[in-house]
C-alpha positions as CSV (number, residue, x, y, z in Angstrom):
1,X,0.0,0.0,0.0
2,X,1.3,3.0,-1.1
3,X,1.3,6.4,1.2
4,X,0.0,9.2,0.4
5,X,1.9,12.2,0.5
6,X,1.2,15.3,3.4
7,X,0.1,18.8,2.2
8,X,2.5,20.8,2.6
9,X,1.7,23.4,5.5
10,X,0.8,26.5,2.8
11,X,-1.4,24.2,0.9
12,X,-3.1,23.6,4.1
13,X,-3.3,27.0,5.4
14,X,-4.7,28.7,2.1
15,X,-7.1,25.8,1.6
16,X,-8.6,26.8,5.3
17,X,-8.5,30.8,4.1
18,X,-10.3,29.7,1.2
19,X,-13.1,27.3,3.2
20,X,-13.3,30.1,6.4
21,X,-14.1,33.1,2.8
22,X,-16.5,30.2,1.4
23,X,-18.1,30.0,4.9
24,X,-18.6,34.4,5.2
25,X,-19.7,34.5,1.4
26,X,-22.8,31.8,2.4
27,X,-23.6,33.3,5.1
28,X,-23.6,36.7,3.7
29,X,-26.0,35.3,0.8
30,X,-27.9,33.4,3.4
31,X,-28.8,36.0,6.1
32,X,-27.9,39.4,4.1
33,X,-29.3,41.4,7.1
34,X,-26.6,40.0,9.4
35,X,-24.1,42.1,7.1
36,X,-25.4,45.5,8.1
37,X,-23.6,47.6,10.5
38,X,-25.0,48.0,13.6
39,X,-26.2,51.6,15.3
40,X,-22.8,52.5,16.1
41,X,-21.0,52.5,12.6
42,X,-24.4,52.7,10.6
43,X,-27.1,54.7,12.3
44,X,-26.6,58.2,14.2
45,X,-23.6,60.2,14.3
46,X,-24.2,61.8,18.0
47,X,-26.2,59.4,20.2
48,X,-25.4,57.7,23.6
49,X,-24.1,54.3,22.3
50,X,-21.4,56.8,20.0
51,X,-20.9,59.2,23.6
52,X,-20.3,55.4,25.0
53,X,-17.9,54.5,22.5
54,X,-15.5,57.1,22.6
55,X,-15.2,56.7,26.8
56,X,-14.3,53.3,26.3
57,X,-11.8,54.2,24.1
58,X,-10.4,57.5,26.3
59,X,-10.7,54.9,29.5
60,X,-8.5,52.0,27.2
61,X,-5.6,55.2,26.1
62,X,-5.6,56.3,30.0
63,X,-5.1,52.5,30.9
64,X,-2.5,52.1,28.6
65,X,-0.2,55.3,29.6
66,X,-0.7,54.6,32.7
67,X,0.2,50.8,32.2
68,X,3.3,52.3,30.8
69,X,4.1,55.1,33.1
70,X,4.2,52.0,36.1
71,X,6.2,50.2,33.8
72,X,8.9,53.2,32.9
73,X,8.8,54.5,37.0
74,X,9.7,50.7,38.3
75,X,12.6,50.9,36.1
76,X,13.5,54.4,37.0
77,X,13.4,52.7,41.0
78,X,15.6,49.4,39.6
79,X,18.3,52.3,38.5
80,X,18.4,54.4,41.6
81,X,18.4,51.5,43.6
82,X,21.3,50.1,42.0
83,X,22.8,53.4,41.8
84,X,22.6,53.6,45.9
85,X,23.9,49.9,46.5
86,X,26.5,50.5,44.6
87,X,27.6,53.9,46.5
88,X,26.9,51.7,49.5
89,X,29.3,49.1,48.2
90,X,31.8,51.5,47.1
91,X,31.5,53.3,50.6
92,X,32.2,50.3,53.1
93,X,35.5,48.9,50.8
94,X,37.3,52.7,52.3
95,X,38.0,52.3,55.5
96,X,39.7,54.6,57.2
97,X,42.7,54.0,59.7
98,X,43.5,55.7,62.3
């Protein structure tokens, strides 16, 4: 019995690309309503679910500089920290004799 031989891995990949487009495309035809945009990208320019929008995304840029600023000020503490040790360090090896 002969074996057959494996896909390779692109042939593999773009056949699933091509089955997952198939799959949108007959759903598309299928339930054309499930297409449309919702309120927020289709229907009105100024109303509460828009106002609701933009906060989420003003609360997701706050999160994210200060997500960074923690991250930048622990470093900032690593490097002072290290800075002090090592005057520490540098401090006991002088002795002084009388």
């Amino acid at each position: 019995m002969k074996s057959q031989p494996q896909p390779e891995p692109r042939s593999v990949l773009a056949s699933t690309a091509v089955r997952a487009v198939a799959l949108m495309v007959a759903i598309w035809i299928v339930a054309p309503s499930a297409a449309n945009a919702c309120t927020v990208c289709f229907g009105e320019a100024d109303g509460p679910m828009i106002d609701g929008a933009r906060m989420g995304v003003f609360m997701l840029f706050g999160l994210t500089i200060l997500v960074q600023g923690a991250f930048g000020a622990f470093f900032i503490t690593l490097y002072r920290r290290s800075k002090g040790a090592a005057r520490r360090e540098s401090s006991k090896g002088k002795v002084s004799h009388p």
